[in-house]
VOTOR-377138 format. One record per residue (C-alpha): residue number from 1; residue in three letters; z, x, y. Coordinates in nm, 4 decimals. Layout:
# residues N
(NUM; "ALA"; (Z; X; Y)) ...
***
This chain:
# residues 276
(1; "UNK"; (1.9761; 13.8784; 7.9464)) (2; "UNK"; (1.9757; 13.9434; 7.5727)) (3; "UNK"; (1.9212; 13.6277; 7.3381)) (4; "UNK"; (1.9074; 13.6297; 6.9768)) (5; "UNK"; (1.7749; 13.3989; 6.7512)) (6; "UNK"; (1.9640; 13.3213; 6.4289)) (7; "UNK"; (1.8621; 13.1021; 6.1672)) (8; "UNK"; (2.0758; 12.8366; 6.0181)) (9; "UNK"; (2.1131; 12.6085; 5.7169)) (10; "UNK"; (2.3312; 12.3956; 5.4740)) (11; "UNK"; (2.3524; 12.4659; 5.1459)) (12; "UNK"; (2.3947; 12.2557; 4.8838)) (13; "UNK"; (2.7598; 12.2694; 4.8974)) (14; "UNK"; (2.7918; 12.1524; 5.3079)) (15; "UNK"; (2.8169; 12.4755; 5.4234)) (16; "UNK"; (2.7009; 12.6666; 5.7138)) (17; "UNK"; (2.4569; 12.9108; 5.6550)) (18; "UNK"; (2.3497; 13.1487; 5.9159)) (19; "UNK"; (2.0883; 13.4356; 5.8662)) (20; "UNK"; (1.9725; 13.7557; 6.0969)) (21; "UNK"; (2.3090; 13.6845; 6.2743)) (22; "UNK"; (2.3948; 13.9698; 6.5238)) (23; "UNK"; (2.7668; 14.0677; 6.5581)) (24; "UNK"; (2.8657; 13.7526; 6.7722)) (25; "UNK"; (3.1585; 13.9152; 6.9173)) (26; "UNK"; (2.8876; 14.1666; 7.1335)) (27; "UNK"; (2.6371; 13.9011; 7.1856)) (28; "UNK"; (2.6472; 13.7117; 7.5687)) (29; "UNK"; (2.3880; 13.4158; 7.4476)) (30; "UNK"; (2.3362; 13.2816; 7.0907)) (31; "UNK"; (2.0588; 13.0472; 7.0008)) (32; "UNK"; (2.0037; 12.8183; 6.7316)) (33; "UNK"; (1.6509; 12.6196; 6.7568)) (34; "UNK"; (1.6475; 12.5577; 6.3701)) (35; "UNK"; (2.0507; 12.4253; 6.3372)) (36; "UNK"; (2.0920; 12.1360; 6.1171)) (37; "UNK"; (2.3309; 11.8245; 6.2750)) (38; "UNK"; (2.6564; 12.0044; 6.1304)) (39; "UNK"; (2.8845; 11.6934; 6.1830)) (40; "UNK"; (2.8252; 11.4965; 5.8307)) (41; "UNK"; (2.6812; 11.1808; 5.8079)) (42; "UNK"; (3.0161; 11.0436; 5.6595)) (43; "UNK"; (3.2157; 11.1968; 5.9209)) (44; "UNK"; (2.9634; 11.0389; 6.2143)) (45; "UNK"; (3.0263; 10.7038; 6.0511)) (46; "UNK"; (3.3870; 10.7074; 6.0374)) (47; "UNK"; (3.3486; 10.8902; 6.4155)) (48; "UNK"; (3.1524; 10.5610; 6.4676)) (49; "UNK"; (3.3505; 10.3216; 6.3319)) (50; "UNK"; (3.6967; 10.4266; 6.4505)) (51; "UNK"; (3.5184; 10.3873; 6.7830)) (52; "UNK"; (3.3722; 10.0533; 6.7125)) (53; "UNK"; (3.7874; 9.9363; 6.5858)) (54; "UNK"; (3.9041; 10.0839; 6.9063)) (55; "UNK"; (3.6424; 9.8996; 7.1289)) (56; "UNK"; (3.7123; 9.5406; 6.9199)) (57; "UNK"; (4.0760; 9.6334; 6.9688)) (58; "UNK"; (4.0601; 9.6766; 7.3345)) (59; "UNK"; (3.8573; 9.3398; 7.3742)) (60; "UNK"; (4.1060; 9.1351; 7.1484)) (61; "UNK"; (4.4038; 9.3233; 7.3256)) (62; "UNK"; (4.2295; 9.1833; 7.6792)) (63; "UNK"; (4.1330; 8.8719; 7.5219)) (64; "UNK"; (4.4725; 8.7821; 7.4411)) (65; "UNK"; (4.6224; 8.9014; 7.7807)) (66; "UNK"; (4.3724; 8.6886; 7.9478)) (67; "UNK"; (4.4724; 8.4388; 7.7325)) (68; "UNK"; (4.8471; 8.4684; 7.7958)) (69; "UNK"; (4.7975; 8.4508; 8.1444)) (70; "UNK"; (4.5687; 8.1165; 8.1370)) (71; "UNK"; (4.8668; 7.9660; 7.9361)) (72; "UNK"; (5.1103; 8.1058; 8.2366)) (73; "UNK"; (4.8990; 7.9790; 8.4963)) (74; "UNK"; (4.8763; 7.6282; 8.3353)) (75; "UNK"; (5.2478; 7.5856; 8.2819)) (76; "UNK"; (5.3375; 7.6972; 8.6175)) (77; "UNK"; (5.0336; 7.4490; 8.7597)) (78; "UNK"; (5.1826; 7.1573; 8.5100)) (79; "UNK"; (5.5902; 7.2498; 8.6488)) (80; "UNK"; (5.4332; 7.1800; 9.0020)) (81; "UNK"; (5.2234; 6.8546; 8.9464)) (82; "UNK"; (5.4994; 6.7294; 8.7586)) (83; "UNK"; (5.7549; 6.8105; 9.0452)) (84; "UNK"; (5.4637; 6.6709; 9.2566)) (85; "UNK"; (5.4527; 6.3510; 9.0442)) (86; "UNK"; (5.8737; 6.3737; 9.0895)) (87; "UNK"; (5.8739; 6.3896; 9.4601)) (88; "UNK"; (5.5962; 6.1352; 9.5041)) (89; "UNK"; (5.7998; 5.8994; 9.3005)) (90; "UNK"; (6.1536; 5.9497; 9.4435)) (91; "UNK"; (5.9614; 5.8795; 9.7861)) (92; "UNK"; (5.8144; 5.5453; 9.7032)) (93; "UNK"; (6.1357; 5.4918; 9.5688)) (94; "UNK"; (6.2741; 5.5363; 9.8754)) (95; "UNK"; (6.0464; 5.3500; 10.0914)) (96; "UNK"; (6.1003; 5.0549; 9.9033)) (97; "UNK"; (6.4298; 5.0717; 9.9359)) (98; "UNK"; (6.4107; 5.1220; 10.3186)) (99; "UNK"; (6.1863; 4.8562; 10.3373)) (100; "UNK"; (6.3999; 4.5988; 10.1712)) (101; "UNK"; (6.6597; 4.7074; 10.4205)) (102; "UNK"; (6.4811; 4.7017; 10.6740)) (103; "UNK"; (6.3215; 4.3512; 10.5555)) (104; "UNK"; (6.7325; 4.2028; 10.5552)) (105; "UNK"; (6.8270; 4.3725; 10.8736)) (106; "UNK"; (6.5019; 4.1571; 11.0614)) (107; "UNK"; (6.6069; 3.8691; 10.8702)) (108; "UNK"; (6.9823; 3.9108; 11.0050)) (109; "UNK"; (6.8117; 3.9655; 11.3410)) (110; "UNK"; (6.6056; 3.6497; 11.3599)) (111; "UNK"; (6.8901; 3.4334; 11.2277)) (112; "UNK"; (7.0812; 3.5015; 11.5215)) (113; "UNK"; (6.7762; 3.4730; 11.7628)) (114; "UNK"; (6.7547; 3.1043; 11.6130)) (115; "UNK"; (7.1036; 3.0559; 11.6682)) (116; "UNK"; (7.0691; 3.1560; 12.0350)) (117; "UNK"; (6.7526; 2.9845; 12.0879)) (118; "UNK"; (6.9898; 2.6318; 11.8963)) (119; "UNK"; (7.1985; 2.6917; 12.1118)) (120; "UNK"; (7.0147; 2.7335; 12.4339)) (121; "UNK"; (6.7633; 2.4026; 12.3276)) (122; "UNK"; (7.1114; 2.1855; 12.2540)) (123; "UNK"; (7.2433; 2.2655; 12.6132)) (124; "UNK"; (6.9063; 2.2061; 12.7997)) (125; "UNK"; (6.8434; 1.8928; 12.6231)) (126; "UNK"; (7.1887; 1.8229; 12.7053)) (127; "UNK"; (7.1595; 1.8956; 13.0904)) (128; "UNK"; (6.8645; 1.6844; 13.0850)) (129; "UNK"; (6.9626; 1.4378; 12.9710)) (130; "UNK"; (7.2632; 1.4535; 13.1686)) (131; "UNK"; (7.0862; 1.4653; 13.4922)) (132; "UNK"; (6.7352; 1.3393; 13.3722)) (133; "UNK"; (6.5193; 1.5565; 13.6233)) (134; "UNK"; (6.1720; 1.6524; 13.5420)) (135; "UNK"; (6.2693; 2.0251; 13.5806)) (136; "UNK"; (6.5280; 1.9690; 13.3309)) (137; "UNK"; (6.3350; 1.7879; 13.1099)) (138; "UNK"; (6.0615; 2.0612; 13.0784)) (139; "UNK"; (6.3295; 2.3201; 13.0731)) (140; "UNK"; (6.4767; 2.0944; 12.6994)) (141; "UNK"; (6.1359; 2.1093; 12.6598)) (142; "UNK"; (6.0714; 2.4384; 12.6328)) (143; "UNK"; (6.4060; 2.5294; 12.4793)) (144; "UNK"; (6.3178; 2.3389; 12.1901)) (145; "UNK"; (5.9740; 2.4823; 12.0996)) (146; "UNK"; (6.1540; 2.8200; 12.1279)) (147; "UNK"; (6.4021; 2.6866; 11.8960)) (148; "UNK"; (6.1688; 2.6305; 11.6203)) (149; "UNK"; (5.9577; 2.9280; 11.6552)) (150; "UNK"; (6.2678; 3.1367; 11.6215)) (151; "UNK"; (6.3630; 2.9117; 11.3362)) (152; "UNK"; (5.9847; 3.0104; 11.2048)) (153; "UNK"; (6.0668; 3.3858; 11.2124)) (154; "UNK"; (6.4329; 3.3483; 11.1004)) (155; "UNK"; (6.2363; 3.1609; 10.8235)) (156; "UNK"; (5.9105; 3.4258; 10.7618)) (157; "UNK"; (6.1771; 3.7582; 10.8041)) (158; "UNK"; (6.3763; 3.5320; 10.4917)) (159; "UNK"; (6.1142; 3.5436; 10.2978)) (160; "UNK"; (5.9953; 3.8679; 10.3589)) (161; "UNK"; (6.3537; 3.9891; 10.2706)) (162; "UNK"; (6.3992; 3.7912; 9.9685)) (163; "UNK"; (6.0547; 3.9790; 9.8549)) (164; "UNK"; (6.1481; 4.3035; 9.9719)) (165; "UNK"; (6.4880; 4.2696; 9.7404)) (166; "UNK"; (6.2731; 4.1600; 9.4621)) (167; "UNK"; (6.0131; 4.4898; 9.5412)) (168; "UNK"; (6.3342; 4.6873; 9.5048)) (169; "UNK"; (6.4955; 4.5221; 9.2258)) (170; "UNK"; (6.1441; 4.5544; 9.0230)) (171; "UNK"; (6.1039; 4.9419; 9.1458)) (172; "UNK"; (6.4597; 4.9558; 8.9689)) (173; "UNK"; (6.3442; 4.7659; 8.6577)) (174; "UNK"; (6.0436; 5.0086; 8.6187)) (175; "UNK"; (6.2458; 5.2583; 8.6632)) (176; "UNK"; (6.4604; 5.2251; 8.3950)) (177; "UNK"; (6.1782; 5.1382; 8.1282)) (178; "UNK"; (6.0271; 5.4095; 8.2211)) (179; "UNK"; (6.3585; 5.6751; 8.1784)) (180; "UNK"; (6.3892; 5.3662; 7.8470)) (181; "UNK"; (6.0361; 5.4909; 7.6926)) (182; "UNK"; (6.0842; 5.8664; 7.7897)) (183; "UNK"; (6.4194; 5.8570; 7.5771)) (184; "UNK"; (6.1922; 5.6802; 7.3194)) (185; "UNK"; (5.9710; 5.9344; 7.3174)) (186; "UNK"; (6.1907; 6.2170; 7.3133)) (187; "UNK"; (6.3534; 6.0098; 7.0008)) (188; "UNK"; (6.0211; 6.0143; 6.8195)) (189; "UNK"; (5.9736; 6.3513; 6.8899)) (190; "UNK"; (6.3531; 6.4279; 6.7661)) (191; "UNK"; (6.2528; 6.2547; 6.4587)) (192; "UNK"; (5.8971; 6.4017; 6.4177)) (193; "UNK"; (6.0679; 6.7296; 6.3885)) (194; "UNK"; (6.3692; 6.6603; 6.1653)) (195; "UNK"; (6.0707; 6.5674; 5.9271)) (196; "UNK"; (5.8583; 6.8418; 5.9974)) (197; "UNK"; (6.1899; 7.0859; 5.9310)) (198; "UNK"; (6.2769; 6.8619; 5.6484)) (199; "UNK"; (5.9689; 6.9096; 5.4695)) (200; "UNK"; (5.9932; 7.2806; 5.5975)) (201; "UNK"; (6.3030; 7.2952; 5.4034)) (202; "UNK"; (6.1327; 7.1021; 5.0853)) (203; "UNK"; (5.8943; 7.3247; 5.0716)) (204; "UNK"; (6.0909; 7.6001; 5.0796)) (205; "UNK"; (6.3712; 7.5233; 4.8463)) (206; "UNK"; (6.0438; 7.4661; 4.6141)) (207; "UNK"; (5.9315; 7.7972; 4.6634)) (208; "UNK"; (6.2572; 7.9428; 4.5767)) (209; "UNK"; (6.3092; 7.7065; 4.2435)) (210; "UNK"; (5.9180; 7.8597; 4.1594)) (211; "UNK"; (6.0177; 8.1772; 4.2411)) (212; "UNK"; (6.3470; 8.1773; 4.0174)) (213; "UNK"; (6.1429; 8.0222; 3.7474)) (214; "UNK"; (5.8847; 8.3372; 3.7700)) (215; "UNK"; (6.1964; 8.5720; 3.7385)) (216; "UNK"; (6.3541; 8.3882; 3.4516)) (217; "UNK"; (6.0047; 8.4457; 3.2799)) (218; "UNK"; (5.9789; 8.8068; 3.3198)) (219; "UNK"; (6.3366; 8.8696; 3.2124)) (220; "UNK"; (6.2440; 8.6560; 2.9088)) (221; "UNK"; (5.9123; 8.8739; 2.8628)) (222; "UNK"; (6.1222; 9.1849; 2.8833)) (223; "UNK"; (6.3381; 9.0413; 2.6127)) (224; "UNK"; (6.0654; 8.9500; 2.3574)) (225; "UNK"; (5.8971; 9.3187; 2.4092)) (226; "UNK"; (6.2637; 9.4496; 2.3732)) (227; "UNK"; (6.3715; 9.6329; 2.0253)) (228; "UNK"; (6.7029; 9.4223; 2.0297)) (229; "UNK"; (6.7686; 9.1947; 1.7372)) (230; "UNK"; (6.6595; 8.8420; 1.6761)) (231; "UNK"; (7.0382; 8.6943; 1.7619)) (232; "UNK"; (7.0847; 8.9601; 2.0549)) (233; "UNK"; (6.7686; 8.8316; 2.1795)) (234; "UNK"; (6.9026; 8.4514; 2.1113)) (235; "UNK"; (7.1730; 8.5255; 2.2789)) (236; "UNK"; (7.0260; 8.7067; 2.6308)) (237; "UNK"; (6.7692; 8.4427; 2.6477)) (238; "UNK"; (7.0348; 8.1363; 2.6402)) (239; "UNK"; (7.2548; 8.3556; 2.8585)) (240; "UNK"; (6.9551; 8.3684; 3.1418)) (241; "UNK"; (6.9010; 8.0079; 3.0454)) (242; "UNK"; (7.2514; 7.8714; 3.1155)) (243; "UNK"; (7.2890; 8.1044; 3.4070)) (244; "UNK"; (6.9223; 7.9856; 3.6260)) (245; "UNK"; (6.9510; 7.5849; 3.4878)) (246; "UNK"; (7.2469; 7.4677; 3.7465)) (247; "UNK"; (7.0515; 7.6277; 3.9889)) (248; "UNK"; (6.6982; 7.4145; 3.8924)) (249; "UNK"; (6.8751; 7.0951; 3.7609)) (250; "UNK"; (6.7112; 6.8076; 3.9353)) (251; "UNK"; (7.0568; 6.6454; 3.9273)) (252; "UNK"; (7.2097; 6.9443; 4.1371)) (253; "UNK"; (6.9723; 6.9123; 4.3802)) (254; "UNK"; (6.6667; 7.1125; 4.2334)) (255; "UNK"; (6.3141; 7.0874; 4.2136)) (256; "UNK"; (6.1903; 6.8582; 3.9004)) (257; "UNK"; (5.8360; 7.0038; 3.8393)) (258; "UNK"; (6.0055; 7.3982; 3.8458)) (259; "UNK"; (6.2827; 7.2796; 3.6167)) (260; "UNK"; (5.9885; 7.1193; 3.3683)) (261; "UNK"; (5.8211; 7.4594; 3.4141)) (262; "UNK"; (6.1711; 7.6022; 3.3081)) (263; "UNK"; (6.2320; 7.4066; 3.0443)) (264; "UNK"; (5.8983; 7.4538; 2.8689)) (265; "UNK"; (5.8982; 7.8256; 2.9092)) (266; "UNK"; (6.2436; 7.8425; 2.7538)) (267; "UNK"; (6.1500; 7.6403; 2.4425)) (268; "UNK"; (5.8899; 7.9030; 2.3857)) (269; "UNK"; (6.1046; 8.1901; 2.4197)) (270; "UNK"; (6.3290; 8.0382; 2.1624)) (271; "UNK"; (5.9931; 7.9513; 1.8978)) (272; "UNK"; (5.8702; 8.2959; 1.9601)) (273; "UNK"; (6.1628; 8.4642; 1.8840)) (274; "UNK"; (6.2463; 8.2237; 1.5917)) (275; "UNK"; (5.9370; 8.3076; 1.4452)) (276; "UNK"; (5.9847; 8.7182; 1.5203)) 
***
């Protein structure tokens, strides 16, 4: 295998200098033990750096997908606690409702039991007494404690009704304060942002009134530098003013402070070119 050595250097200028070089075309291996790094150092730093932007690119590119996706995840996890929270309540909701009519429907139930039992005490205290046996006497007896325990359910199932309506009629109460402070809320929100886009709007009308005031100036500059006459000059200047002061005038809904501004930079205008 033939190998030939050739000797390389930079010159002063950056470029490539190569001595005892064979005719390349003819020659299988070529080596260089003495070449110089021949990338320059400012190209390896920009080589560097566009690699470094790249790599902080890629990293703020993932950070910010990451990111997005975090902010998915959450809003999707908040839609389903809050459809959680929905279903939970619309549930309770319901079971108070059930139970207040179930709670009647027991009170209806016992009231007739009383009735019955009334009625069945009445005729075996009648019959008794009517016939004034023992047997009958127990049997009035009897009839008459079931009488009043039925009247002490038909009494308890009342009152466990008349709470059960009240459980309801509170769950409906709370309810309604609560849809009552959520339309309150959404109110104060409502109004937070009318002032937020009000002073959006404030802020922005004040930019335009500086902005106006900045381009008023320069057409004024242009004038003073201009070879025009003193009177053409009067007249261009009060032109600009009379043209850019409805626009600033407090009274026509401007900004005060850029108006001021306005005002002071024409009375200037007119003592510079008074004096010129």
């Amino acid at each position: 295998m033939s190998v030939h050595s050739i000797m390389v250097n930079l010159n002063n200028g950056g470029n490539v200098i190569m001595t005892q070089a064979p005719n390349l075309d003819f020659v299988p291996n070529v080596e260089m033990p003495n070449a110089p790094n021949l990338v320059r150092p400012n190209t390896v730093r920009q080589l560097r750096a566009r690699a470094e932007f790249h790599a902080r690119m890629a990293n703020l590119e993932a950070k910010i997908k990451a990111e997005e996706k975090a902010r998915e995840t959450a809003i999707k996890n908040a839609v389903k606690k809050a459809a959680a929270k929905k279903a939970e309540e619309k549930a309770r909701e319901t079971a108070i409702k059930n139970a207040a009519k179930q709670a009647e429907e027991n009170a209806r139930r016992e009231a007739v039991n009383r009735s019955k039992a009334e009625a069945t005490a009445a005729k075996a205290a009648a019959r008794a007494k009517r016939e004034k046996s023992n047997r009958n006497i127990a049997a009035a007896k009897k009839a008459a404690e079931n009488a009043k325990k039925a009247a002490e359910n038909a009494k308890k199932a009342a009152e466990n009704a008349e709470k059960a309506k009240k459980a309801a009629e509170n769950a409906e109460k709370a309810k309604k304060a609560k849809k009552a402070a959520e339309n309150a809320e959404k109110a104060k929100k409502a109004a937070e942002k009318a002032a937020e886009n009000a002073e959006k709007a404030k802020k922005a009308k004040k930019a335009q009134a500086n902005a106006l005031v900045r381009i008023v100036n320069k057409k004024w500059s242009n004038i003073k530098s201009s070879t025009m006459t003193r009177n053409q000059k009067k007249k261009m200047g009060k032109k600009i003013y009379y043209t850019a002061a409805p626009k600033l005038h407090p009274n026509r809904g401007g900004n005060t402070q850029a108006f001021q501004v306005f005002s002071n930079a024409y009375d200037k205008f007119k003592t510079y070119v008074n004096r010129n």
